[in-house]
Backbone bond lengths (Angstrom), bond angles and torsions (degrees), N, CA, C in turn:
res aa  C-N    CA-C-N  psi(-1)  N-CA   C-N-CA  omega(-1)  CA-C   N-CA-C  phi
1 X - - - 1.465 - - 1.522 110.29 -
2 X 1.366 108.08 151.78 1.144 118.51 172.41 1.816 122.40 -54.64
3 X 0.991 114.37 114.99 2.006 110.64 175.54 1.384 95.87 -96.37
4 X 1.162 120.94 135.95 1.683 151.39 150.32 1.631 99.80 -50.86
5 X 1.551 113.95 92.68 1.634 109.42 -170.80 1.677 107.97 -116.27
6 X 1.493 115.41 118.62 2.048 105.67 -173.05 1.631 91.70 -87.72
7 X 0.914 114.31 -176.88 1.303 130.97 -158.42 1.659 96.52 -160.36
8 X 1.414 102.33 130.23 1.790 119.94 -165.32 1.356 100.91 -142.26
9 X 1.203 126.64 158.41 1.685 150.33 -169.83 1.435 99.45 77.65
10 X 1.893 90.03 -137.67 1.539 96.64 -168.70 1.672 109.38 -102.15
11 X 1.561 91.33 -179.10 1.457 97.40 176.10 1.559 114.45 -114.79
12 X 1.556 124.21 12.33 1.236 131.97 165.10 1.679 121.65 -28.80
13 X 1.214 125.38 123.97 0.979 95.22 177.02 1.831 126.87 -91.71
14 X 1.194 107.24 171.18 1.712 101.35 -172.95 2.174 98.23 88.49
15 X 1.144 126.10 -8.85 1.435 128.40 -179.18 1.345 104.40 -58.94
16 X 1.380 135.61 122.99 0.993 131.57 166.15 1.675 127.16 -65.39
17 X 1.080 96.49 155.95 1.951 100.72 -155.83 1.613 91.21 -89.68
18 X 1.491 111.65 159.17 1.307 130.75 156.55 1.714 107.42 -122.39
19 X 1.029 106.72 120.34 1.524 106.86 153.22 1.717 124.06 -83.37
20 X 1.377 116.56 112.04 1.452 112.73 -171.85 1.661 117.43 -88.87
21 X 0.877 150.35 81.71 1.948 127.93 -175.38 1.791 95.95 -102.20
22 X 1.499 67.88 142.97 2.027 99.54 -155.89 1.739 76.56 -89.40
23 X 1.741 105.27 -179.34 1.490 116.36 -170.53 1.585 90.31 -104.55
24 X 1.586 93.79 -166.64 1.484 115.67 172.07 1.539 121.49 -44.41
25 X 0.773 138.30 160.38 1.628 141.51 -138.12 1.627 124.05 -39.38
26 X 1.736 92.14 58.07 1.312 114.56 -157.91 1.711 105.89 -107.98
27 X 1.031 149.38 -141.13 1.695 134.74 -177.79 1.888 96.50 -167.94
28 X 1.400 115.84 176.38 1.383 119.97 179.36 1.196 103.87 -62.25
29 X 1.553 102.88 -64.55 1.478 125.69 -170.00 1.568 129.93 -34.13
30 X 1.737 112.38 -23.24 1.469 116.62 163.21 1.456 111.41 -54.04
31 X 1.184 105.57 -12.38 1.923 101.40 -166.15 1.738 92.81 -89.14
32 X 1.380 119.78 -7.28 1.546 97.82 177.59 1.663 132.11 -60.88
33 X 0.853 87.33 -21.74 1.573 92.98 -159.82 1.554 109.59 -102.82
34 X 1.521 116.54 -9.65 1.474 117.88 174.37 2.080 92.37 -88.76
35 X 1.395 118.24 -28.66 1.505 124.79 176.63 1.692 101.20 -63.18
36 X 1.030 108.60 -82.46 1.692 113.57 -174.68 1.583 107.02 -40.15
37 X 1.710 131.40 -46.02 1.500 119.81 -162.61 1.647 102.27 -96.86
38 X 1.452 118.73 -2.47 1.686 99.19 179.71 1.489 98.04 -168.24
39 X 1.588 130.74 19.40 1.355 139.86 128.90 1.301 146.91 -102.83
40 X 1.141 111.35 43.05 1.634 118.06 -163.31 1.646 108.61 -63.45
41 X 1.225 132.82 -38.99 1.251 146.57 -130.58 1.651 90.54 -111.75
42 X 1.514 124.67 -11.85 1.632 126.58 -168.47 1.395 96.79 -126.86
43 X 1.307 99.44 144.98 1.773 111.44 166.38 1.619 122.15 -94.33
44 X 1.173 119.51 107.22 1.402 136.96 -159.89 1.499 91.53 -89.45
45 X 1.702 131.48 128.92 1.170 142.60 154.08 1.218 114.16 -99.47
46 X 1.199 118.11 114.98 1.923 118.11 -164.84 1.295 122.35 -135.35
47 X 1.984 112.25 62.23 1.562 109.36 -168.93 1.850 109.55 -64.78
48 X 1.567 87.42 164.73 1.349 100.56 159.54 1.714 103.45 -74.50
49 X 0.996 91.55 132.91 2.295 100.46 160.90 1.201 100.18 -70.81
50 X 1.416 118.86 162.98 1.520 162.60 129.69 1.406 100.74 2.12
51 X 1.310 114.29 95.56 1.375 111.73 177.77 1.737 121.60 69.16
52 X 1.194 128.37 26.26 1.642 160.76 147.98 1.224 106.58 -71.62
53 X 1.328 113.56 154.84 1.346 114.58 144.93 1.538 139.67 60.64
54 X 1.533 117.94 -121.27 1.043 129.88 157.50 1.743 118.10 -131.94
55 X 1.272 93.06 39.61 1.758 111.65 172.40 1.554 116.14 -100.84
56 X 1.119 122.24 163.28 1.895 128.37 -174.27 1.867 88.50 -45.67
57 X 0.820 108.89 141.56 1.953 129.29 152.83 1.385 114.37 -88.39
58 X 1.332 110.31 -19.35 1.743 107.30 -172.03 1.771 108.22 -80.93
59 X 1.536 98.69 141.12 1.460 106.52 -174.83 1.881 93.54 -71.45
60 X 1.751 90.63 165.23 1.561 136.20 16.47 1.173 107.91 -98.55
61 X 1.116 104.51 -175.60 1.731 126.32 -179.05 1.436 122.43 -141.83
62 X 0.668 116.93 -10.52 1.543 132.50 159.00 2.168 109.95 -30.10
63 X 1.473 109.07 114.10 1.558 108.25 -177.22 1.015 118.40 -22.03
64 X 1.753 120.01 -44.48 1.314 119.67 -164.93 1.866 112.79 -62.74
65 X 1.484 96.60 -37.26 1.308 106.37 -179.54 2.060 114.53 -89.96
66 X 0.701 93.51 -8.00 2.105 101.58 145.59 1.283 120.45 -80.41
67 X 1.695 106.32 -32.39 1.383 113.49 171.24 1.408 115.07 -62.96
68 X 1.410 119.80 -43.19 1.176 123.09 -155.53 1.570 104.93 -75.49
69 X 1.670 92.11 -42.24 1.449 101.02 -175.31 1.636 131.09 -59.51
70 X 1.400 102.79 -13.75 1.176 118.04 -171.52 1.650 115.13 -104.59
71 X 1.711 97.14 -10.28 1.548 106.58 167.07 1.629 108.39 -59.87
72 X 1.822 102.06 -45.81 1.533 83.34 -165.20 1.735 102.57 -79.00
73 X 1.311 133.06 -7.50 1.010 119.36 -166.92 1.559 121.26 -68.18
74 X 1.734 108.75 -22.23 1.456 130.12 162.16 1.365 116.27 -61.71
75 X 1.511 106.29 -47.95 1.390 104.19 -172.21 1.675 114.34 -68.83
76 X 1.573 114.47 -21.93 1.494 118.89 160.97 1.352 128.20 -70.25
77 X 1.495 111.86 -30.27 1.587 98.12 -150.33 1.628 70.47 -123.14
78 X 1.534 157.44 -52.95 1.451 123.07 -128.97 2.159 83.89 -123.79
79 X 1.469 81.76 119.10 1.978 87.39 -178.27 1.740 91.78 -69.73
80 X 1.476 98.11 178.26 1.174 123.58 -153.46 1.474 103.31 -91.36
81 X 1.775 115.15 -8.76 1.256 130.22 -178.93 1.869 120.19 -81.46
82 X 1.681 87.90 -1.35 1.785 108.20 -151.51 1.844 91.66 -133.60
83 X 1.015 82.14 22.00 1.702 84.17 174.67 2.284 115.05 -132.04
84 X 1.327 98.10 142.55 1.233 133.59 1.08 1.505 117.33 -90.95
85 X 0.960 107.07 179.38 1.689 138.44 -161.66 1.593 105.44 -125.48
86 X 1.442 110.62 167.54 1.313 122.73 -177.02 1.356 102.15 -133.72
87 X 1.906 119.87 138.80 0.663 164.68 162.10 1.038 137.22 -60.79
88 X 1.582 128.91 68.09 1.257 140.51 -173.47 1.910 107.18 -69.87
89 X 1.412 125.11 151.19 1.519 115.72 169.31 1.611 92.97 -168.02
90 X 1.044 116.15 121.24 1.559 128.02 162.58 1.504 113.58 -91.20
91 X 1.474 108.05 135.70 1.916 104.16 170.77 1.389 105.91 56.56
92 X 1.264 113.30 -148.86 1.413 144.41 152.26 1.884 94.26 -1.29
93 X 1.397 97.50 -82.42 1.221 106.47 -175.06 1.563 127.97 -34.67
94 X 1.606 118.19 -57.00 1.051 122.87 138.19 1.374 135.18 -19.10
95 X 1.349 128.46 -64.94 1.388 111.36 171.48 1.468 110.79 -57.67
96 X 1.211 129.64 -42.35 1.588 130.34 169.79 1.827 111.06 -46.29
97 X 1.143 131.04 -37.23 1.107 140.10 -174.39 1.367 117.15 -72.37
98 X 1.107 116.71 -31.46 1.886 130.67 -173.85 1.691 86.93 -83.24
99 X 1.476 114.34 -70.13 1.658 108.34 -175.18 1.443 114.68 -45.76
100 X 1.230 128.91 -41.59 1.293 137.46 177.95 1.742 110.15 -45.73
101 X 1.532 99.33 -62.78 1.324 120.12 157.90 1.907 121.14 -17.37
102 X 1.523 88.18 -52.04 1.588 82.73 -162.60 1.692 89.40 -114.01
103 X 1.162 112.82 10.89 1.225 103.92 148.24 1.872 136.23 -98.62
104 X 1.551 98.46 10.28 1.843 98.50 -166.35 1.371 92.80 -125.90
105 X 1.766 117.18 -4.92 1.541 111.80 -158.67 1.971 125.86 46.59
106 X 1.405 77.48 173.56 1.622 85.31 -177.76 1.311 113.75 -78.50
107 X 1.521 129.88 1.36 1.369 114.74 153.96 1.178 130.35 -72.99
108 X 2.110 115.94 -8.67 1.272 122.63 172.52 1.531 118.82 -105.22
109 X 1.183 99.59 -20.76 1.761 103.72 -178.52 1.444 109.49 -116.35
110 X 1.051 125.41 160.88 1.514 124.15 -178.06 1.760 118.11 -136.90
111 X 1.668 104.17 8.26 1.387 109.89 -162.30 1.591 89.30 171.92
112 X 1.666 97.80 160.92 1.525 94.05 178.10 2.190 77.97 -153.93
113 X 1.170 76.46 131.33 1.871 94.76 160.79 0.855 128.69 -122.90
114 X 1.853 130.28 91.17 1.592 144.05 -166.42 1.722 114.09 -84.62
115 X 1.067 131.79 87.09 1.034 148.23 -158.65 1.632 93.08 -81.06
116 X 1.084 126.50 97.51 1.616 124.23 166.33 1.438 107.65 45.97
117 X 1.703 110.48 64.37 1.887 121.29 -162.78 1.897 108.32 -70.51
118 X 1.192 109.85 85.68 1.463 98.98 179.02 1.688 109.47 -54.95
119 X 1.558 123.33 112.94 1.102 128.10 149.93 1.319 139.44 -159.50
120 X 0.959 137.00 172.64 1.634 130.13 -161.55 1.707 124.41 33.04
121 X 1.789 94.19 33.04 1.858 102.34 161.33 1.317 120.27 -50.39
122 X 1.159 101.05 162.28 1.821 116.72 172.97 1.219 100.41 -51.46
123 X 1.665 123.78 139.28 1.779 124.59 159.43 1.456 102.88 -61.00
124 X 1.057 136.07 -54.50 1.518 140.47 -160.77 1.577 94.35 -68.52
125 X 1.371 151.82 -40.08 0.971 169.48 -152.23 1.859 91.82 -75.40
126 X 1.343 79.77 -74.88 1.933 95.58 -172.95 1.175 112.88 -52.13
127 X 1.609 117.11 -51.94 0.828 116.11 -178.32 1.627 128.13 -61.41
128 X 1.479 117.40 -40.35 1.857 123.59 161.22 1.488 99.69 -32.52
129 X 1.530 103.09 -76.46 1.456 120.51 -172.20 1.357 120.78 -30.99
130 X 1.294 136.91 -33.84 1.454 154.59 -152.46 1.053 101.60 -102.62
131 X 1.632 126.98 -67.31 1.213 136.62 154.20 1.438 123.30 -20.15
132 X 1.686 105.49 -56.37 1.823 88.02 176.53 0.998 118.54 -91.67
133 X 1.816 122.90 1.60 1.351 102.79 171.80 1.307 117.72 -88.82
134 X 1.788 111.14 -16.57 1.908 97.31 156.27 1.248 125.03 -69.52
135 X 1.582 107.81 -11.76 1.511 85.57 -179.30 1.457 101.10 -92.74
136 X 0.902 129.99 25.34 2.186 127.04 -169.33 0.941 99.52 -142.17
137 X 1.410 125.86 20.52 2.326 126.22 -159.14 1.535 92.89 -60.61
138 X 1.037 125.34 -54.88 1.557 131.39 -173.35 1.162 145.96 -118.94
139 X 1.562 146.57 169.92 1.587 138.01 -157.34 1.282 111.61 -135.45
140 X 1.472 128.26 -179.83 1.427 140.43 -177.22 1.405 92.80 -80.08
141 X 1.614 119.79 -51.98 1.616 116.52 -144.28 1.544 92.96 -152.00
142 X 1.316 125.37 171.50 1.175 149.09 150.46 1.801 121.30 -46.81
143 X 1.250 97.08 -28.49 1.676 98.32 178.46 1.546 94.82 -84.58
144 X 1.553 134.65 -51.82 1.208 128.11 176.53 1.349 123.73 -36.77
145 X 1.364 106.43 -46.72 1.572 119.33 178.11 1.574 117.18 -77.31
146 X 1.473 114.65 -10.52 0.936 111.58 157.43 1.729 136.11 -81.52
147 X 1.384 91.33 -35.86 1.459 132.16 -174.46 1.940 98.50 -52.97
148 X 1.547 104.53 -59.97 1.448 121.26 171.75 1.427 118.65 -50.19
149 X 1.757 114.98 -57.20 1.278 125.67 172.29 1.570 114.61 -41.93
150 X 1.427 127.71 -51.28 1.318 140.88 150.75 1.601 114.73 -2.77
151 X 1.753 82.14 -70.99 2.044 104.27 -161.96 1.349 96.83 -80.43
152 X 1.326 140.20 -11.08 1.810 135.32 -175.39 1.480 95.64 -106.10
153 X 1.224 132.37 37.63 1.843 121.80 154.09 1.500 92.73 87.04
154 X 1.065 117.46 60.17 1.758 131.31 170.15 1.306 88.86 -140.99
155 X 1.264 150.08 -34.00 1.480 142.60 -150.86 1.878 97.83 -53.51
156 X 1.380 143.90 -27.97 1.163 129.97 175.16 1.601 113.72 -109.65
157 X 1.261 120.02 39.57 1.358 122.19 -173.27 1.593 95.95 -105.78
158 X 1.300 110.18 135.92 1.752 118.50 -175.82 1.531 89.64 -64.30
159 X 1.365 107.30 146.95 1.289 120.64 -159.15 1.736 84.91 -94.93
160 X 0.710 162.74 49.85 1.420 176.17 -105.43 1.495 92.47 178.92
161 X 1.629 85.32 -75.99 1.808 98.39 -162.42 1.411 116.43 -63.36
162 X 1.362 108.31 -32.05 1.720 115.51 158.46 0.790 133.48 -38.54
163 X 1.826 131.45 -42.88 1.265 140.80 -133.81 1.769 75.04 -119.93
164 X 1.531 133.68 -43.97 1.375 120.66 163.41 0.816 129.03 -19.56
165 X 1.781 101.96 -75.72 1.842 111.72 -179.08 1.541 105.44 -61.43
166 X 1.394 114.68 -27.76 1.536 86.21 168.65 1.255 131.85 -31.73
167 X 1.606 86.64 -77.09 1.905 116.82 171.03 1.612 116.68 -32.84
168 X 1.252 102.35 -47.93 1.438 107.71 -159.19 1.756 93.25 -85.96
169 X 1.417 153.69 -49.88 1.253 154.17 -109.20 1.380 113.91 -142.97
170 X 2.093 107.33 -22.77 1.199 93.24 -141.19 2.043 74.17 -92.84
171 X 1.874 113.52 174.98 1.276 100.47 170.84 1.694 100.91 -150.78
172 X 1.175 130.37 -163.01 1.421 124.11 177.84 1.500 100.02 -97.87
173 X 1.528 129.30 128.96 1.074 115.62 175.82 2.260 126.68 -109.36
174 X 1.156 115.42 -42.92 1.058 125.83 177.26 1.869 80.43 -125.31
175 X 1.472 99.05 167.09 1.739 131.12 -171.58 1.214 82.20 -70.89
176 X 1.819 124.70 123.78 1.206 153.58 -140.38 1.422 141.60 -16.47
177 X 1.968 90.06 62.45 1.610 123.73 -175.75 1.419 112.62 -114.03
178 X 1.006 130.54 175.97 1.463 119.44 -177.06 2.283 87.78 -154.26
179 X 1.479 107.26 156.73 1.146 105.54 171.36 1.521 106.91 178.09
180 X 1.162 109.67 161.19 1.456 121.80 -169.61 1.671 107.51 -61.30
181 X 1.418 125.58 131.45 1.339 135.74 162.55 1.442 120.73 -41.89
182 X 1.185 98.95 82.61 1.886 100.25 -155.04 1.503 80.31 -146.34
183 X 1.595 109.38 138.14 1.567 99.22 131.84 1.639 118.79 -94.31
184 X 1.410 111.36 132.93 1.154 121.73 166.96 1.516 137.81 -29.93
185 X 1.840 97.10 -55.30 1.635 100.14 166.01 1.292 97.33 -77.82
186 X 0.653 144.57 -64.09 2.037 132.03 -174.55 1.417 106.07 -8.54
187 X 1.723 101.34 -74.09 1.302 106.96 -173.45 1.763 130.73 -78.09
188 X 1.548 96.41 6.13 1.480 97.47 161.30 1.464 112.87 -103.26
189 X 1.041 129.16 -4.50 1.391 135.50 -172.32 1.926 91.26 -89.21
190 X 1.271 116.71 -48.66 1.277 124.50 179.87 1.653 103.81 -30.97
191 X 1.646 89.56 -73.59 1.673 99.66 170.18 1.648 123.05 -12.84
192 X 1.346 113.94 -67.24 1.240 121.04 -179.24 1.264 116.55 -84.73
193 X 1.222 133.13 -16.24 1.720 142.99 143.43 1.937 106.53 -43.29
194 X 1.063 101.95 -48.33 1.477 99.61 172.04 1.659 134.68 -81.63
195 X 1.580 99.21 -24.04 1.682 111.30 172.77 1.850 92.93 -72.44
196 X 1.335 126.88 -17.50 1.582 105.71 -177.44 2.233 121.44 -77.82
197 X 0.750 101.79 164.42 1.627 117.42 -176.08 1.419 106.73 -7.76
198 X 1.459 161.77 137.32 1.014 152.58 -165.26 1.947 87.51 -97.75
199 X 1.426 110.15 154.87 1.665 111.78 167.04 1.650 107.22 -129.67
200 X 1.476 105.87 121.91 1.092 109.51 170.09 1.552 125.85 -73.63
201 X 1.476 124.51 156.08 1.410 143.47 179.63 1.874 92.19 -35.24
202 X 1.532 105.38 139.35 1.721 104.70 162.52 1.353 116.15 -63.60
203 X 1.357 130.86 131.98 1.692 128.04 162.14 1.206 101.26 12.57
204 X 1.151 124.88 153.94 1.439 130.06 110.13 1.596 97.30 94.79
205 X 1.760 124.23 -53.83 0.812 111.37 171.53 1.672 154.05 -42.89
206 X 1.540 142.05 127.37 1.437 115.80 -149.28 1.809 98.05 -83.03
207 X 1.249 83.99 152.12 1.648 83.31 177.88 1.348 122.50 -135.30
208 X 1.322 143.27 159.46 1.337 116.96 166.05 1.475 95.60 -152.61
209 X 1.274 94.08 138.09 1.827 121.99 -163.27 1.737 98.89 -102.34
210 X 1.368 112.99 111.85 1.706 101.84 154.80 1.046 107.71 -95.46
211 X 1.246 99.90 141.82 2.061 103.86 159.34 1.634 106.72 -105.78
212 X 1.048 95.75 148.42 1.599 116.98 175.46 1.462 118.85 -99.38
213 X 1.763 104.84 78.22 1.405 98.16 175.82 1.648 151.45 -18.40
214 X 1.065 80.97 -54.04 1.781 114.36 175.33 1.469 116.50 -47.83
215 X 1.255 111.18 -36.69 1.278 128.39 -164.18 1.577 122.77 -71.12
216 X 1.604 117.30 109.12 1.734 94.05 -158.34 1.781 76.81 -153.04
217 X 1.770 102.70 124.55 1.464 115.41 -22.64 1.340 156.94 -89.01
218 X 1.599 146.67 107.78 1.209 142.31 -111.99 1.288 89.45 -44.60
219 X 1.709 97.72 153.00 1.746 124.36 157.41 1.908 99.32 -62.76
220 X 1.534 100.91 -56.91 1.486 110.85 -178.94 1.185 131.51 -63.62
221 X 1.740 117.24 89.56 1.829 98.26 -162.64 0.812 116.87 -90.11
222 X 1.160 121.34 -174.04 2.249 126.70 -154.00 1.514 95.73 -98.50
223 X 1.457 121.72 -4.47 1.318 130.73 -172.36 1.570 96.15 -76.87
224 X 1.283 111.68 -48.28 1.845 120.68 -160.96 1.742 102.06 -96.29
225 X 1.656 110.03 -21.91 1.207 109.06 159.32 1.747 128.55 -53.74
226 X 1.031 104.38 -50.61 1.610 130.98 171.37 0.845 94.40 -45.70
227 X 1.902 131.62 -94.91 1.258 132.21 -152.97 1.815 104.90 -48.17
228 X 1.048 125.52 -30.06 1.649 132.79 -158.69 1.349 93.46 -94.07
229 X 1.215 121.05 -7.44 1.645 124.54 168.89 1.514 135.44 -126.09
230 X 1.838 89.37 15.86 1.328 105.35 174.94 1.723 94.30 -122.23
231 X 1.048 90.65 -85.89 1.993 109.22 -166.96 1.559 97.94 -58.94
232 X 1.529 141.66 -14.24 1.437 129.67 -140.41 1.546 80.90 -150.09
233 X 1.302 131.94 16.21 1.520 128.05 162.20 1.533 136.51 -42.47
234 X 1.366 74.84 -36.53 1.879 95.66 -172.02 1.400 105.12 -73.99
235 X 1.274 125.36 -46.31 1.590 134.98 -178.55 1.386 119.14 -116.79
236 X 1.571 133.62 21.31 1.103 128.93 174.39 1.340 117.25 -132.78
237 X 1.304 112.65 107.92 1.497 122.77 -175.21 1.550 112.08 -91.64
238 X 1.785 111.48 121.35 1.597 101.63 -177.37 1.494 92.43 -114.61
239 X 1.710 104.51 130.42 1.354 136.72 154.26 1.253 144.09 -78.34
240 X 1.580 140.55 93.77 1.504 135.14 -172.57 1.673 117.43 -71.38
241 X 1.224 102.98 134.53 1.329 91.33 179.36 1.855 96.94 -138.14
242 X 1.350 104.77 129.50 1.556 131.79 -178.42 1.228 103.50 -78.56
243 X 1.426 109.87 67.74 1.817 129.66 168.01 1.624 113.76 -165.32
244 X 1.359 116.22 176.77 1.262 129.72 -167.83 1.556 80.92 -106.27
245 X 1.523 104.28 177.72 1.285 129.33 -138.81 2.047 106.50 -82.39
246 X 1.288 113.59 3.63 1.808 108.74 176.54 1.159 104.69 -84.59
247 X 1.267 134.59 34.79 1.141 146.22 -179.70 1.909 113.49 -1.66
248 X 1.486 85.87 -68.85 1.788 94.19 -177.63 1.798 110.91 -64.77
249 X 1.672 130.01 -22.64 1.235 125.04 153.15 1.161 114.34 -64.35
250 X 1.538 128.69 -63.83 1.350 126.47 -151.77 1.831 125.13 -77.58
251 X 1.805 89.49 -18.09 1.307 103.15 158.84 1.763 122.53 -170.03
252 X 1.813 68.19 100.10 1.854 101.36 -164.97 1.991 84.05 -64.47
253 X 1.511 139.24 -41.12 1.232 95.53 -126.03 1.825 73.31 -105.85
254 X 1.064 131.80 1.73 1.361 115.11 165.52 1.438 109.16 -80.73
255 X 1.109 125.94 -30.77 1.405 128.89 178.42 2.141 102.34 -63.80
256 X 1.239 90.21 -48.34 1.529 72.47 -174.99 1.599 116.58 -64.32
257 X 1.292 107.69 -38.46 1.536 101.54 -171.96 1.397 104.22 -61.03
258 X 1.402 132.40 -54.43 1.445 150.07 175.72 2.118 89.03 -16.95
259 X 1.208 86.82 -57.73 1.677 104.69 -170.75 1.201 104.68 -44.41
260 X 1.130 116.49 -70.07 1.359 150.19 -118.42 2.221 84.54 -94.52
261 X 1.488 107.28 -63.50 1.162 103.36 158.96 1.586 148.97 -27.88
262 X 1.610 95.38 -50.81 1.560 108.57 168.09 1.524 101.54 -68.99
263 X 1.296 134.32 -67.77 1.425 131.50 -162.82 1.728 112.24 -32.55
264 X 1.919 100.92 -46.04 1.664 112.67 -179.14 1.721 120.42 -65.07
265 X 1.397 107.86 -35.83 1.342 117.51 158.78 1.471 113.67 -53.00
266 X 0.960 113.13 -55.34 1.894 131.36 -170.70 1.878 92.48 -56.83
């Protein structure tokens, strides 16, 4: 299916491409503002996912089929002259980004940057988690939804960028409710898309892993840490970062260099 994909930086030609994938019931459009303040010079491709945004809602949803979806989104937006390219994925996104990975090979990707990679969580974990966010999917007002955004690991995000995703995310949901552009089953199915097997970076490929300190209990487990620090030594660089889990808000300028790094390798 078609993904709803914005497109950020420049339009130079010969600019090397970024592929961006946003997290769990997250949109392209978060990637603007890490593009405009410390990517000007790169062209950022930043669809909505599978039930995001302003992308199809209709199942499935299953990685493979984010995977798929995001095949054609390359084959539209990044020519064959701009390849390979590097692979940005936060959360959610992240685990989508590694499969992607070993699904386009190294003639399509040239780097992969896992921004706090939600994968291979606890079932019991996911499952709590899923549960209360259907039962809490939506609010009275815009201040509620802000109010919440706060208490879920937004509490240090410049309220700038808040009042964005307002703008940009927030929508009317039930007769005088308001709630994030999400489908619901999408993003509970996600849940259990993420409690499955964690997949590490392909060989060889360069990679670089942030972890999100803050985060308790990590998205990033010591299970996928290990393997990426045993078998994935040679090409997998793990990064700490002294924040909770918005990785690309809370730390735009390690994220950009992280970026900015893979592209120069590439």
């Amino acid at each position: 299916m078609t993904l709803t994909t914005h497109v950020f930086g420049t339009d130079a030609p010969g600019a090397p491409h970024v592929l961006a994938i946003h997290g769990l019931t997250g949109h392209g459009r978060r990637w603007e503002s890490l593009a405009a303040d410390h990517l000007t010079d790169l062209r950022v491709i930043a669809p909505d996912l599978l039930g995001h945004g302003y992308s199809p809602w209709v199942p499935p949803w299953s990685l493979e089929d984010h995977v798929a979806s995001l095949v054609d989104v390359v084959d539209q937006y990044i020519p064959v002259v701009a390849r390979p390219f590097v692979v940005v994925g936060h959360s959610f996104g992240g685990a989508v980004a590694v499969r992607l990975a070993h699904r386009l090979g190294s003639e399509s990707v040239c780097g992969l940057v896992l921004l706090d990679p939600a994968q291979g969580l606890d079932p019991a974990m996911a499952l709590r988690v899923a549960t209360d966010s259907l039962e809490h999917w939506d609010y009275p007002d815009a201040a509620a939804a802000k109010s919440a955004k706060r208490a879920e690991g937004w509490a240090d995000i410049p309220e700038m960028l808040l009042d964005k995703e307002i703008d940009d995310h927030l929508t009317d949901s039930a007769p005088g409710r308001v709630g994030w552009r999400v489908s619901a089953p999408a993003a509970a199915t996600a849940w259990s898309e993420m409690a499955r097997d964690a997949v590490v970076p392909p060989p060889g490929l360069p990679t670089t892993v942030v972890v999100a300190d803050r985060v308790d209990p990590p998205f990033v487990r010591p299970a996928f840490l290990e393997v990426c620090a045993t078998e994935r030594h040679d090409s997998v660089e793990i990064v700490h970062a002294d924040c909770e889990h918005m990785v690309p808000f809370l730390a735009p300028e390690l994220t950009a260099r992280a970026i900015r790094s893979m592209v120069d390798r590439g």
